[in-house]
C-alpha positions as CSV (number, residue, x, y, z in Angstrom):
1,X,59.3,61.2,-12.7
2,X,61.9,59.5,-15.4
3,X,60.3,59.4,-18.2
4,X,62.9,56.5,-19.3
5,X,61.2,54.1,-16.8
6,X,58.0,54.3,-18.6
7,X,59.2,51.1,-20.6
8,X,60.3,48.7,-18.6
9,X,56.9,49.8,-16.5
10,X,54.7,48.7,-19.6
11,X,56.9,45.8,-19.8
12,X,56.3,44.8,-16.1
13,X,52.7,45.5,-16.4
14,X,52.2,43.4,-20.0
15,X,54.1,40.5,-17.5
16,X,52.0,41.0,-15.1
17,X,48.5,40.7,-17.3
18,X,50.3,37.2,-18.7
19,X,51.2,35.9,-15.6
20,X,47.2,36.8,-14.3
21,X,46.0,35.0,-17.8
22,X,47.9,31.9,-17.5
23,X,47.1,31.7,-13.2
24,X,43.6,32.4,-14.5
25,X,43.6,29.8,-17.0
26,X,45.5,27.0,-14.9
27,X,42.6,27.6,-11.7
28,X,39.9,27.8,-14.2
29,X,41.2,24.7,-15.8
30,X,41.7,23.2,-12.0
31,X,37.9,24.7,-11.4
32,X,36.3,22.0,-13.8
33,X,38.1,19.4,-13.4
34,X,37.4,19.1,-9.4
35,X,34.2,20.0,-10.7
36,X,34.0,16.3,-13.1
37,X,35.9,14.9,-10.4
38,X,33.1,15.6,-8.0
39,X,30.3,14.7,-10.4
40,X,31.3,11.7,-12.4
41,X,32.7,10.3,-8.8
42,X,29.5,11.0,-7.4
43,X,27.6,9.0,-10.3
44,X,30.0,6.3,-10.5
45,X,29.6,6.0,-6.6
46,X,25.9,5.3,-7.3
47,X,26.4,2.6,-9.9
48,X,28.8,0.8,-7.4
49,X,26.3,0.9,-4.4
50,X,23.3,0.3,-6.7
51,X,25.3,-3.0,-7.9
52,X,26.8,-3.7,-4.3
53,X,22.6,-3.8,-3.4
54,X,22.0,-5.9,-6.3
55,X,24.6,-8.3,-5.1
56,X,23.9,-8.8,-1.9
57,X,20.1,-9.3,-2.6
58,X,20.9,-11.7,-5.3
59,X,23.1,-13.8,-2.3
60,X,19.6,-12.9,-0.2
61,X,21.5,-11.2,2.5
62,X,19.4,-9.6,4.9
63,X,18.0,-6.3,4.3
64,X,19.3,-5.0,7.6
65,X,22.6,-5.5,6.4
66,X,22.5,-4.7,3.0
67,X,20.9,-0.9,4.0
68,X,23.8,-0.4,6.9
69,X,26.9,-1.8,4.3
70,X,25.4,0.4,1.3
71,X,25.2,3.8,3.5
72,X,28.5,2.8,4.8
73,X,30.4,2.4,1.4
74,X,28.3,5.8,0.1
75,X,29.5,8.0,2.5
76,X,33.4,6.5,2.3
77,X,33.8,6.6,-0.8
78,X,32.1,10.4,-0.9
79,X,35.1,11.2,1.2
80,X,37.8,9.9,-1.1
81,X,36.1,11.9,-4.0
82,X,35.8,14.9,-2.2
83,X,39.7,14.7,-1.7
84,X,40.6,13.7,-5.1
85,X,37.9,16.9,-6.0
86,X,40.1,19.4,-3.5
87,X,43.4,18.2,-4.5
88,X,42.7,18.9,-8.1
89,X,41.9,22.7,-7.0
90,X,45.7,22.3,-6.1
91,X,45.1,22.4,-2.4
92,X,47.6,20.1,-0.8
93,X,45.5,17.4,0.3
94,X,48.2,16.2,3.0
95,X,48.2,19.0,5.1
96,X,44.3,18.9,4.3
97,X,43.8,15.4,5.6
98,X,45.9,16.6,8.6
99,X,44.1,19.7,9.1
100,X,40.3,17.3,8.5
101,X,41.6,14.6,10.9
102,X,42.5,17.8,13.7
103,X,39.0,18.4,13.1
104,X,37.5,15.3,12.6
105,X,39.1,15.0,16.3
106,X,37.1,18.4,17.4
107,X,34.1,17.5,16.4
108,X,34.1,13.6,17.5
109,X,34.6,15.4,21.0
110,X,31.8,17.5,20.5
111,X,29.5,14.4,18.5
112,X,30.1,11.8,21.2
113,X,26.5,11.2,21.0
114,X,26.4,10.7,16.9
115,X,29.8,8.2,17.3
116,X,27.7,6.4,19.9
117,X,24.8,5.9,18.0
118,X,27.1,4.8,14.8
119,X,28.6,2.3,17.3
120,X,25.2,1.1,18.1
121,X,24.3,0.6,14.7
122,X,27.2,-1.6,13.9
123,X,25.9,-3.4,16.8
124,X,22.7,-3.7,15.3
125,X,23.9,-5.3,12.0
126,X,25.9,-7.7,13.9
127,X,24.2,-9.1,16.4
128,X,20.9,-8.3,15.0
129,X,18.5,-7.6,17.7
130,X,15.6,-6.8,15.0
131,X,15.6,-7.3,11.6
132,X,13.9,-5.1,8.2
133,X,9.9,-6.3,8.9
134,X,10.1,-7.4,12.2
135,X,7.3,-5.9,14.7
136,X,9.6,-4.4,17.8
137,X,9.1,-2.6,21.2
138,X,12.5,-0.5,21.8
139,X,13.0,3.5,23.6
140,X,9.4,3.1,24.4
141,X,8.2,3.1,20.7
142,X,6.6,0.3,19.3
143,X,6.3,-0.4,15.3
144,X,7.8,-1.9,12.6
145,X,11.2,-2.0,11.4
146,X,11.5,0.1,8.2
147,X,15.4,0.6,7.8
148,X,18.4,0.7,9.9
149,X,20.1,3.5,8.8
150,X,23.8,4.5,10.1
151,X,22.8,6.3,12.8
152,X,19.0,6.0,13.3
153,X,16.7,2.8,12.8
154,X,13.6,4.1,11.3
155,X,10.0,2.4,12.4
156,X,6.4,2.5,11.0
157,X,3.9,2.5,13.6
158,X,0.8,0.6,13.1
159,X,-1.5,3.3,12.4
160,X,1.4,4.6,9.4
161,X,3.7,7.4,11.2
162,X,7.4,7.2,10.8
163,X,9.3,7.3,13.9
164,X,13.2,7.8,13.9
165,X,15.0,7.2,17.3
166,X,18.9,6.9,17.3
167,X,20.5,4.0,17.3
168,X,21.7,4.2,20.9
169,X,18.9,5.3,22.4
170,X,17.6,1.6,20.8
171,X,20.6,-0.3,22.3
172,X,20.3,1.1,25.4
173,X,16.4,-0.2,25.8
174,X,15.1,-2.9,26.6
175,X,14.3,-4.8,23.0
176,X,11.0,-7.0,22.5
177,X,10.7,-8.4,18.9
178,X,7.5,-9.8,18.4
179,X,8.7,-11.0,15.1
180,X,11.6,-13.0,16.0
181,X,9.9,-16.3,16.4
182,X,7.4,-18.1,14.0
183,X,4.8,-18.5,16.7
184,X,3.2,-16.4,19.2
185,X,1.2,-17.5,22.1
186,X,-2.0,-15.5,22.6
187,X,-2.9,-14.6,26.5
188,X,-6.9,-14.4,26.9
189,X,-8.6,-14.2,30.5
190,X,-12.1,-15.5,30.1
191,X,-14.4,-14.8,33.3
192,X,-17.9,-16.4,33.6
193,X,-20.7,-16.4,36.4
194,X,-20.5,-18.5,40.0
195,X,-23.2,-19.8,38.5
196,X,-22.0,-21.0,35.7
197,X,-20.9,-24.9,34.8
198,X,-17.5,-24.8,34.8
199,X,-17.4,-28.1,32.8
200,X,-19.4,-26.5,30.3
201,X,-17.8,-23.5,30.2
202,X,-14.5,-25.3,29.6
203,X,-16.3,-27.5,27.2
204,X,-17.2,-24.5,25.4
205,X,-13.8,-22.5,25.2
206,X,-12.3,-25.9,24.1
207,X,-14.9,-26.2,20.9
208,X,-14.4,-22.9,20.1
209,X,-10.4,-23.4,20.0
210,X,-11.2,-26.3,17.9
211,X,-13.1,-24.5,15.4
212,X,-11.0,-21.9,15.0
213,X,-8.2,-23.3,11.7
214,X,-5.7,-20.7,12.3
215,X,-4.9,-22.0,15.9
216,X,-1.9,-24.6,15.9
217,X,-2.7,-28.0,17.3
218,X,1.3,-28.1,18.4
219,X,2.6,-26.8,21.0
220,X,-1.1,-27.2,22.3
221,X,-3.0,-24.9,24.1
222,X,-4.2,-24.4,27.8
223,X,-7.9,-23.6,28.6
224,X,-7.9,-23.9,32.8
225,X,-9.5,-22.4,35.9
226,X,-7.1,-19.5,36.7
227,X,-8.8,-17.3,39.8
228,X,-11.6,-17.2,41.9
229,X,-12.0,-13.8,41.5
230,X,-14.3,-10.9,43.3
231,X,-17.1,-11.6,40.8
232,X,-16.3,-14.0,38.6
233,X,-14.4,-17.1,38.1
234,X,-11.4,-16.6,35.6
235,X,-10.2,-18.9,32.9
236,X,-7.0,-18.7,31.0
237,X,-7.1,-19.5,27.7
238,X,-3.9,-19.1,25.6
239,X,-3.8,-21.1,21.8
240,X,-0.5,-20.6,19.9
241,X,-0.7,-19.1,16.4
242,X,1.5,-17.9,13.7
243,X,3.3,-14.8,14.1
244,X,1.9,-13.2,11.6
245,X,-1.3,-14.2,12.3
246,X,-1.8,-13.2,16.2
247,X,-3.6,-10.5,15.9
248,X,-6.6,-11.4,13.4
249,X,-6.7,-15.1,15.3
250,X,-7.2,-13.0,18.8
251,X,-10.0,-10.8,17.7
252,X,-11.5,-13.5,15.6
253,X,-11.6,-15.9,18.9
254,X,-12.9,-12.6,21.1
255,X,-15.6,-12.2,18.9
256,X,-17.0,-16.0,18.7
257,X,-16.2,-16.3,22.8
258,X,-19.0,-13.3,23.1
259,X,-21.2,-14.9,20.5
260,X,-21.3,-18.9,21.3
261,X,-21.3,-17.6,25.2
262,X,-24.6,-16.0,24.8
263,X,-25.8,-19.1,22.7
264,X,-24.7,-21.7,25.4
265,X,-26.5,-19.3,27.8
266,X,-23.2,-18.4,30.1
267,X,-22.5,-15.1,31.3
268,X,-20.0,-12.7,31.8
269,X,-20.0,-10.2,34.5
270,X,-19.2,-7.1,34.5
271,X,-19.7,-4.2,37.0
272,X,-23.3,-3.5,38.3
273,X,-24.4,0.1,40.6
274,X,-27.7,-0.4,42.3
275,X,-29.0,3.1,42.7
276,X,-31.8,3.1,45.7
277,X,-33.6,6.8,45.6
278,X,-35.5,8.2,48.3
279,X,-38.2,10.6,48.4
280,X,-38.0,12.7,51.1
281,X,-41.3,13.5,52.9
282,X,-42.4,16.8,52.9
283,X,-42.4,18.6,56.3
């Protein structure tokens, strides 16, 4: 070995260690600032939406809306932070976007499902099918409408579970929104006795609608002779009531049916078995 390179090796080496100190230095440097990129961006992103929300309830825009459009504008603007957070690394971000949208392209392919159910919830917001509070029957759930999220509409059923289906699966039902109108009309089949008046019985359904505040007097409702059934004789009886009031109306009018029935002395069949035993002689 020369012994006369042993300088210029300690001056490659002490090169070396500066060049490794300032790289160091520069990356670390790089490190926290994608690092405050990421966070402040993140934080500012939340006083944006939290103020987009504000906004758009202040102009009472529906909650449907305002839910999808605030998601939406979170996970955008998430993206553009992330980019600014990789390109302060040093990473060029245009072969980065190139190489995200090759792979944004991958996994669409393989997330045609998710894409469908994202198109399905723009559909939702613009059309609006159901809204935040409505009472709906969709992909064989039933419940109300909690939130309508990007890619699932969450629902409450009505004894308090939390059911998520996808928006597509929703789209591609058959939708029943009990809410949508300000009126329901309530479906009762009344039976009574062959014996029975059917004046007074009619007479009776009639005071009993009248009696009853919560049922409207317009559009009116219809107490008639329906069937002539096996073993009774059916009436239909079917007031209108608020929406929001169909269901305590319904057992409210059930109940005082039962009660002023057995008052006016009318009755209401219902299934008999005659059971005939034998004793069988002794031989």
């Amino acid at each position: 070995m020369d012994l006369t390179q042993l300088p210029e090796l300690g001056t490659s080496w002490n090169d070396l260690l500066a060049t490794l100190q300032t790289t160091g230095v520069e990356f670390g440097i790089n490190v926290v600032t994608a690092i405050a990129i990421f966070y402040f961006g993140r934080l500012a992103i939340g006083l944006l939406v939290r103020g987009l929300r504000k906004l758009m309830q202040a102009q009472e825009i529906d909650a449907t809306l305002e839910t999808f459009a605030c998601n939406l504008v979170r996970m955008v603007l998430l993206t553009f932070v992330l980019i600014a957070s990789i390109s302060a690394l040093g990473i060029q971000t245009t072969s980065f976007i190139a190489v995200l949208g090759a792979a944004g392209l991958a996994v669409g392919l393989a997330l045609q499902g998710s894409l469908a159910n994202f198109a399905s919830g723009v559909l939702i917001v613009l059309f609006r099918p159901y809204r935040v509070g409505d009472f709906v029957e969709a992909a064989g759930i039933s419940g109300t409408v909690v939130e309508v999220q990007i890619l699932t509409t969450i629902f409450r059923s009505g004894d308090n579970k939390r059911i998520i289906v996808p928006n597509g699966q929703v789209m591609n039902s058959i939708i029943t929104n009990h809410s949508a109108n300000d009126t329901r009309r309530i479906d009762m089949l009344i039976g009574v006795s062959y014996s029975d008046d059917l004046d007074k019985v009619r007479a009776t359904l009639t005071a009993i609608l009248d009696a009853e505040p919560r049922v409207l007097k317009d559009p009116a409702y219809t107490v008639a002779v329906s069937e002539l059934a096996d073993s009774s004789v059916n009436f239909v009886v079917r007031p209108w009531a608020r929406t929001e009031d169909y269901w305590s109306v319904l057992f409210a009018l059930t109940e005082s049916i039962k009660k002023r029935f057995d008052e006016e002395g009318i009755s209401i069949p219902f299934p008999q078995r005659d059971v005939h035993v034998y004793q069988a002689s002794a031989n």
